[in-house]
N, C-alpha and C positions, 0 to 999 in steps of 0.2 A: 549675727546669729542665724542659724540656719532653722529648717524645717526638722521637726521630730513629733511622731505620735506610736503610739501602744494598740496594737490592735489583736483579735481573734479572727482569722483567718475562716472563710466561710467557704471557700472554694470546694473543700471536703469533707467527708467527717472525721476527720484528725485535728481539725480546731486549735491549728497553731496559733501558739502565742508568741504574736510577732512584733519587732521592733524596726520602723524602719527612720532612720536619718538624711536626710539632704542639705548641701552647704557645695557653694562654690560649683552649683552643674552635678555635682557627683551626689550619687544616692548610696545608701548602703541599705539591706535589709537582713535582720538578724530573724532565728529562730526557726524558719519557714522550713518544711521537709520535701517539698517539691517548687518546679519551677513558676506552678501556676502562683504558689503564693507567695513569690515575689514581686506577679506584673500585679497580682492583686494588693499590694500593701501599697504600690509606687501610682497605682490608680487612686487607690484611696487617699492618700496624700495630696494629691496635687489635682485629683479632680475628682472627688467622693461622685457618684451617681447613684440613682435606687427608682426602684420599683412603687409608684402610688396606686394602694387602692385605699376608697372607700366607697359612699355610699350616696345617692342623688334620691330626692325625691320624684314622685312621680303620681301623675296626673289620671286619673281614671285606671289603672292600676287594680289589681287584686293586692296588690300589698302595698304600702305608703313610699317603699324604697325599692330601690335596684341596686345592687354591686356593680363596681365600674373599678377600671382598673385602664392604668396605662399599659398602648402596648409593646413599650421601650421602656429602659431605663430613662430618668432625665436626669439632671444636675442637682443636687443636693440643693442648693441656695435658691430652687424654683419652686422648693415644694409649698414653700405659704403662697406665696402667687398664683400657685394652680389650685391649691386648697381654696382661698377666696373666692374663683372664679365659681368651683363648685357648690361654695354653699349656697349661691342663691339659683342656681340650677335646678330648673325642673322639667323635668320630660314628658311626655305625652306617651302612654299607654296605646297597643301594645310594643313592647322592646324587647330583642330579640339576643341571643347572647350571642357577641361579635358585633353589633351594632355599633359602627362609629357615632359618637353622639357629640363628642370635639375633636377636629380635625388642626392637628401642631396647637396644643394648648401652650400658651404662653408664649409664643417663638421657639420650643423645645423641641420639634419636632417629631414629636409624641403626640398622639391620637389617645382618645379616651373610649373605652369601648365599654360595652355594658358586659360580665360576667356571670349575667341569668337572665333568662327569659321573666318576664312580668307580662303577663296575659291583662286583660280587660277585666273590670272589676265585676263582679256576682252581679251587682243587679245592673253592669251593663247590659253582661249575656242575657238577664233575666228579659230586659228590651226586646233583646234579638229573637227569642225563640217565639 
């Protein structure tokens, strides 16, 4: 028995509803209205990838979290792997948006970078001034 899954095509905003099949080498994909959402149904089959973000804490901080986001897609089946890593992640204040903070998380080859700035907390500045 071969490979089959039902999907909504994201490539566009035409949000085909596609079908694609595999057996024997040969792939088929049903429904798609362009070529992109063919290589994208035969990706997602045979090797789903996606985009993580969430969220780390952080350390002397104006706010408790930072948004962080990979900056690749990685492999669908790494995401609890790199999720775990993250939860006990915590970063040191200040962090900058683009800041690498994991460099090839997981073996993925994905970098983890922060998606906002987080300044130093109030009554650090308060120290400073």
């Amino acid at each position: 028995m071969g490979k089959e899954k039902e999907l909504v095509c994201i490539c566009c905003p035409l949000g085909c509803r596609l079908k694609v099949f595999a057996e024997d080498g040969k792939t088929c994909v049903l429904g798609n209205h362009c070529k992109r959402g063919k290589e994208y149904a035969i990706k997602e089959l045979f090797h789903p990838m996606r985009s993580l973000t969430t969220t780390v804490r952080v350390k002397g901080g104006a706010y408790p979290l930072v948004p962080v986001r990979t900056n690749r897609e990685i492999p669908k089946e790494k995401i609890m792997e790199c999720m775990k890593i993250l939860k006990g992640m915590i970063v040191t204040a200040p962090v900058k948006t683009g800041d690498i903070l994991i460099k090839d998380i997981a073996g993925t080859g994905s970098d983890i970078i922060a998606s906002k700035d987080s300044g130093a907390s109030f009554q650090d500045l308060d120290k400073m001034l």
